[in-house]
Each structure stands twice: as structure tokens, then as C-alpha cells.
N, C-alpha and C positions, 0 to 999 in steps of 0.2 A: 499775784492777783487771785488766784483759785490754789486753796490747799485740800486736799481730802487726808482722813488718817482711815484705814477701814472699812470706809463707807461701804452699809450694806442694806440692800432693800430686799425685804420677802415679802410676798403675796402669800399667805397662809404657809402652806410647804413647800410656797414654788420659788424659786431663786429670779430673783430679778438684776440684783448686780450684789457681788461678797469680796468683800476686804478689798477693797479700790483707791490705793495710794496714789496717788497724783501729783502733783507740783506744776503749774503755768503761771510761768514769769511774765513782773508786767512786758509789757508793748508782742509778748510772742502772739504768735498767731498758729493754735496748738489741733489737730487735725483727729478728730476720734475715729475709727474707720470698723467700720464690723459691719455683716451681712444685716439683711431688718431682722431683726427680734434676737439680735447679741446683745442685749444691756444699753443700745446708746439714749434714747428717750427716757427711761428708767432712770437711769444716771443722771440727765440734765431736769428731768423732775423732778428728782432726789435734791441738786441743790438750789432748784428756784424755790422750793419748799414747797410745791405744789402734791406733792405728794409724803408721807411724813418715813424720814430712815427708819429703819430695826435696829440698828448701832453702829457704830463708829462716827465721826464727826469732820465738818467742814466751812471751811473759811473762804470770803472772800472780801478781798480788799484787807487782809488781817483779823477779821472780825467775826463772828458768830453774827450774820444777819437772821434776823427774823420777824423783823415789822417789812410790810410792804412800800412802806416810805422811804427806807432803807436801799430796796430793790431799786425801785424807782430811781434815786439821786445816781446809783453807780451802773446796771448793768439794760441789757439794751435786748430783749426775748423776741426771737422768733420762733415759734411753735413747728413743729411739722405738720400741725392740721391749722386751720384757719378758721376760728369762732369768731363774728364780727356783728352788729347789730344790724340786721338786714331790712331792716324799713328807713334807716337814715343812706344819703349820699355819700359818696365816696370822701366828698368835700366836707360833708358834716361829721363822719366818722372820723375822720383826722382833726377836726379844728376841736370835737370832743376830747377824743384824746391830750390833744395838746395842751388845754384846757387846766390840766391838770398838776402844768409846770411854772414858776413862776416868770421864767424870762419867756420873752417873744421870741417864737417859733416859726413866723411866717415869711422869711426869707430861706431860712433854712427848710423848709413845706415845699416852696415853690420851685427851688432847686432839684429836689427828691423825684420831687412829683411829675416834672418837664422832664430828666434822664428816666425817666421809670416809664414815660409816656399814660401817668394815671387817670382812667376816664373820670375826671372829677363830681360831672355832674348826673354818673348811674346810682343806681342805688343800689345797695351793697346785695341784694335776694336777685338784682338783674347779671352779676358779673360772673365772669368765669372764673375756674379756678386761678387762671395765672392772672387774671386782673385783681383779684382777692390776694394773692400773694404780694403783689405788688403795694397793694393798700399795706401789709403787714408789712413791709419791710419798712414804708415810711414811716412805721410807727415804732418802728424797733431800732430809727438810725437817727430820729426826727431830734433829739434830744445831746444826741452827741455823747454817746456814755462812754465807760472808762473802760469796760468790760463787754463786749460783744458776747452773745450764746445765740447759735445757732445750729437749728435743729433739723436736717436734709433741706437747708435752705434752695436751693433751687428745685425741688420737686416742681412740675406745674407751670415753670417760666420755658418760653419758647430759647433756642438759642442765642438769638438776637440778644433779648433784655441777660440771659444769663451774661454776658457780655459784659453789657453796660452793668449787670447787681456786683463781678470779680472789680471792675472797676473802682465804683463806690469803695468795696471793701479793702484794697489796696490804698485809696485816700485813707483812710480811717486810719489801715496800720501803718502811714506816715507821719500821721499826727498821734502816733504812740497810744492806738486802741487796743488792747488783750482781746484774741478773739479765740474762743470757742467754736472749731467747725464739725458737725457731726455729718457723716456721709459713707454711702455704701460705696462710690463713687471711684476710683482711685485715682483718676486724671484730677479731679478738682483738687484734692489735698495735693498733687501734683503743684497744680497751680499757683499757689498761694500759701502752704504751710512753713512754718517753720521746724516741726519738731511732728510723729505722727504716734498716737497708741491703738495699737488693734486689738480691740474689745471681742472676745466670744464666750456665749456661754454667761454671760454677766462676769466674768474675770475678765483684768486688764493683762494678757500675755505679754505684750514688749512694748517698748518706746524707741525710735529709732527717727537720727535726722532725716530730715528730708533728701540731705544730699546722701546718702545713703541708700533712700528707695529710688532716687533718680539713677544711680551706680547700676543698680539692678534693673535696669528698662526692661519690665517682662511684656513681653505678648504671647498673644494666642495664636498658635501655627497650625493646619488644617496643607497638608501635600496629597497632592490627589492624583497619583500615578502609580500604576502596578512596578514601577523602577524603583519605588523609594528606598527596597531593600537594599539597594546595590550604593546606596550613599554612605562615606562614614560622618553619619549625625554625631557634634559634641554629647554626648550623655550625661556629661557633670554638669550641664549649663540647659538642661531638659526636666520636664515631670513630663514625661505621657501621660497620656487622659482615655486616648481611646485606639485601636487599631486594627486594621481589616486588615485584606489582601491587596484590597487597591490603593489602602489612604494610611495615614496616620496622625492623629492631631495631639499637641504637647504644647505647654508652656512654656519657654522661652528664654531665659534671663540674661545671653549672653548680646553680643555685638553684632545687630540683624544685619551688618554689611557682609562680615565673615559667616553670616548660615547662609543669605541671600545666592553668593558666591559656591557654595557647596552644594545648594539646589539647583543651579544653572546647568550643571554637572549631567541633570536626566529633560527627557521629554516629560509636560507635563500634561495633565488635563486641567488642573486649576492649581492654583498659590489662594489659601486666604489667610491675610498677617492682619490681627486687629486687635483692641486692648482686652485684655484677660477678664472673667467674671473674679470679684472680689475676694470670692471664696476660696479660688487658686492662688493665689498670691499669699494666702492665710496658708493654705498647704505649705508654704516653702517660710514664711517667720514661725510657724508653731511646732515646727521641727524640733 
């Protein structure tokens, strides 16, 4: 569905993404994963063509697109910001949009719109962020494309609808959608990816299955007892990050029932196990 050979975007001297090979097969559901300002926006403006590459080249659906007609017929854009006409309804910006497809959209509208819970009848200058997101997503699934790109798609959505938006996107990739997820995130691509590349620096570092990063279940450990010394911590299944007299906090990668088991060992004054900042997890793939 998406091929890159290259692809490079510069900002005058400043690197935005260099030599960015890629390959996502149709129906995969392919996971970009980098800290904000690794290349992944750049990247996904590079091939909606909203922004113009420096060299190298890229295909989707087999083809050099570059009419916006084109875009339209195959791929399905949610932005990470949200630009919408703010003097029309929620209800008139979608029947707009829609507007602009030949078949009838308004069962597949009202479906969207009911699991999304979209206030239909605000106007697009009264809604919040996540009720604006919500309008984008209808407009970015309303059509049923072949190719999904999404771009920190859940920024903005309370947990609840994040729920309900994994949901939607699991329909889609059973009816055989390519999707594009970009996310700082590492639970979401958890969630839902097939295949993950972690993006930094505008290089693409590795590609690795999903089941792969689930093998490696990291968290984040934080032991908070002047005993800790007296533990024997696995070390090859550790990054420490920070360490006092009383505490110690590391990352994680091995079998939290067998560390669990090893910390029981001392008196504590707190345990805190929670999921890693994204950046850590980039420590141990860019090794």
C-alpha cells in the first residue's frame, strides 16, 4: 500500500526526515513510534503531499499520486491538529465534506457519529478539542478508504471514546484497511499494530513485530527503600535511569512476576511499576 525509496524532507539545513525506506503491506496495520519532533508529522506530510520532499520517492497504492482526487478515492487523513470551518455545524461540516464523494454517506455518517457521541448541532468555533477530533475522525473514516494515515490520532479524546475510536479502527482492519498509526504512545501500537518502526532524529532506526515488542513488556520501576542494595536486581533485563541512597528507578524488560518476587525480599516504603516514557524504550531498540 505505501512504498518510500529515500524519502527526504529538509527545512533549508534543518533535517526533517533522510533516506526513509519503508514498505506497508496491504490490510497491515503499521505503527510509527518516535518521541514529538522525531520526523513522524514530516514524514506523513511528506507523502500526503502537503508538504513538497527534497528527494527520494514514494508510492501509494503502486502509483505516484499527486492530484488531490487521487488522495481522496484511496486514503482516509487525520491530521494531528484540527483545521475545520468554524462558523458551520458539526452537522454541516460533515454533510460538507461528504459532499464531495459520489456515493451516499449518510448511513455510514450516522453510524460514526452515534459511537463517536458527535454533538451535531454545535458549531464547529463552540467545541472542544476532543469534540473537534471527533468531527475529524468522521471525516477521515466517513468514506471507507483503503489506506488509513493517522497522525497522534488520539491526542484530545477522553479515555472513554479512545475506546470506542481502537474499536472503529479494528472494524476497518477487518475489512482489510492499511493503516498508518503515528504515536509517541507505546501502549497504543501495543494495542492494535501489526509491524512497529521507531523513527528518531528523522531516520527510520528499526522495524520490529509487534509480537516482539510485546516479548519485551518494559516498565518503569521506582523501589523506594534504603534495603534496595541488599537485593540481587537481574541487570541484563534493567537500564537504570536514576539512583540515590534510598530509591532506585530502571526500566524494566524482563518477567514483572519474577522482579515482583525478588522485591518482596525487603521492607518497602513504596513500589511504583508503570509504563515506560517512549524515549526509554528507544534507549534499548537504538542500541
Amino acid at each position: 500500500m505505501l512504498k518510500t525509496e529515500k524519502l527526504t524532507k529538509y527545512y533549508k539545513d534543518v533535517r526533517g526526515i533522510e533516506n526513509i525506506d519503508l514498505e506497508i503491506k496491504d490490510g497491515e496495520v503499521f505503527g510509527l513510534l518516535g518521541p514529538n519532533g522525531a520526523g513522524k508529522s514530516t514524514f506523513i506530510k511528506t507523502i500526503m503531499n502537503l508538504i513538497n520532499k527534497t528527494s527520494g520517492q514514494f508510492y501509494i497504492n503502486n502509483k505516484e499520486i499527486t492530484s488531490k482526487n487521487d488522495y481522496k478515492k484511496v486514503v482516509g487523513y487525520l491530521p494531528s491538529e484540527v483545521y475545520l470551518y468554524g462558523d458551520l455545524t458539526a452537522k454541516e461540516m460533515i454533510n460538507y465534506a461528504a459532499s464531495f464523494y459520489d456515493e451516499d454517506l449518510s448511513k455510514r455518517i450516522n453510524y460514526l457519529t452515534k459511537k463517536l457521541e458527535v454533538p451535531m448541532e454545535k458549531k464547529i468555533s463552540d467545541l472542544s478539542y476532543g469534540n473537534l477530533k471527533k468531527v475529524d475522525i468522521v471525516l477521515t473514516l466517513m468514506h471507507k478508504p483503503k489506506f488509513l494515515i493517522l497522525d497522534e490520532p488520539t491526542s484530545g479524546l477522553d479515555p472513554l471514546i479512545t475506546d470506542v475510536f481502537f474499536k472503529l479502527l479494528n472494524e476497518e482492519k477487518e475489512n482489510g484497511a492499511t493503516i498508518l498509526f503515528s504515536t509517541h504512545i507505546l501502549s497504543e501500537v501495543k494495542r492494535i499494530c501489526d509491524r512497529v518502526g521507531f523513527i528518531k532524529n528523522g531516520h527510520l532506526m528499526k522495524i520490529i513485530d509487534i509480537d516482539n515488542l510485546l516479548n519485551n513488556s518494559y516498565h518503569s520501576v521506582t523501589i523506594i527503600s534504603p534495603e534496595f542494595k541488599k537485593l540481587k536486581l537481574p541487570i541484563k533485563d534493567m537500564i537504570i535511569k536514576n539512583q540515590t541512597d534510598n530509591s532506585i528507578n530502571f526500566i524494566y524488560k524482563g518477567n514483572i512476576n519474577d522482579l515482583v518476587k525478588i522485591i518482596s525480599q525487603i521492607n518497602l516504603e513504596n513500589l511504583i511499576i508503570e509504563e515506560p516514557k517512549i524515549e526509554d524504550v528507544f534507549m534499548d531498540y537504538y542500541k
